[in-house]
C-alpha positions, 0 to 999 in steps of 0.5 A: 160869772166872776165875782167882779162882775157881780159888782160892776153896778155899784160901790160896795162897802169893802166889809160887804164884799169879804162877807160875800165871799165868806159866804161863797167860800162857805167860811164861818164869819161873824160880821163885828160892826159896819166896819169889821168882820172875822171869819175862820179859813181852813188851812192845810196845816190849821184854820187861820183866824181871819179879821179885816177891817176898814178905816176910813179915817186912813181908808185902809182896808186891814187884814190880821191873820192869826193863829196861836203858837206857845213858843217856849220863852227860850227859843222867842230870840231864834223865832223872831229871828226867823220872822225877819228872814220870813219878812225878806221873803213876803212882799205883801204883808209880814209876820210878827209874833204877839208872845202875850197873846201867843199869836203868830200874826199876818198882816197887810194894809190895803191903802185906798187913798183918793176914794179908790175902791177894792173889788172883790178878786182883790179883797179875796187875793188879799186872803189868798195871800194871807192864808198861803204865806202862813201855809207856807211858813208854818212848817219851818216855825214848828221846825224851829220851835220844836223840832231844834233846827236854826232859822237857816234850816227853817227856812229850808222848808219854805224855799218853795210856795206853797200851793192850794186853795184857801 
């Protein structure tokens, strides 16, 4: 049974679903409020730190996917210049870098406007998505950043997609 069909019946609250999908992907989850939830997803090269939330106040559905990096304050410039040619390539959420809290950040909003409900296979395409673009990057940020190589050559690494399952 796919899991829209599990659905099909009722409007569920879009933090029910990304909790059933916490459980049945098997990812630890803390469910915050009514509103949000936080879970941890393995990845291949780490485990993202996952949150959504939902407003209603905009109903937005919002996504943060994180996960730390202790860039050396010299090379910020050449990492937030690789961030843009990152975000040239993402068409579904972008990357920023919180240098305070030295957290490499995923976003995306999920807008429902109109009363609009998000199923189950696109909440969990959302955190599909999440997990393999910061896959996908993740090597080229750790090539800039430790490796000396400029956000061109970066890049390199992350010409392709990445491929697997979050």
């Amino acid at each position: 049974m796919a899991l829209s069909d599990q659905y099909l019946e009722e409007e569920i609250h879009p933090i029910d679903i990304v909790e059933h999908l916490a459980e049945y992907n098997d990812w630890e989850f803390d469910r915050l409020g009514d509103d949000q939830i936080a879970m941890a997803v393995e990845g291949q090269w780490r485990t993202y730190s996952i949150t959504l939330a939902w407003s209603g106040f905009d109903q937005t559905l919002r996504l943060v996917c994180t996960f730390e990096m202790e860039p050396p304050a010299e090379k910020h410039a050449l990492l937030y210049e690789l961030i843009n040619a990152m975000n040239d390539q993402c068409w579904a959420g972008a990357f920023t870098f919180w240098a305070e809290q030295k957290l490499m950040v995923y976003r995306y909003g999920l807008i429902l406007s109109g009363d609009q409900v998000a199923g189950p296979d696109q909440i969990d395409t959302m955190i599909s998505t999440a997990v393999m673009s910061a896959e996908r990057y993740y090597p080229a940020m750790q090539l800039l950043v430790w490796a000396d190589r400029s956000p061109s050559e970066a890049m390199q690494v992350a010409i392709a997609e990445a491929y697997g399952r979050a």
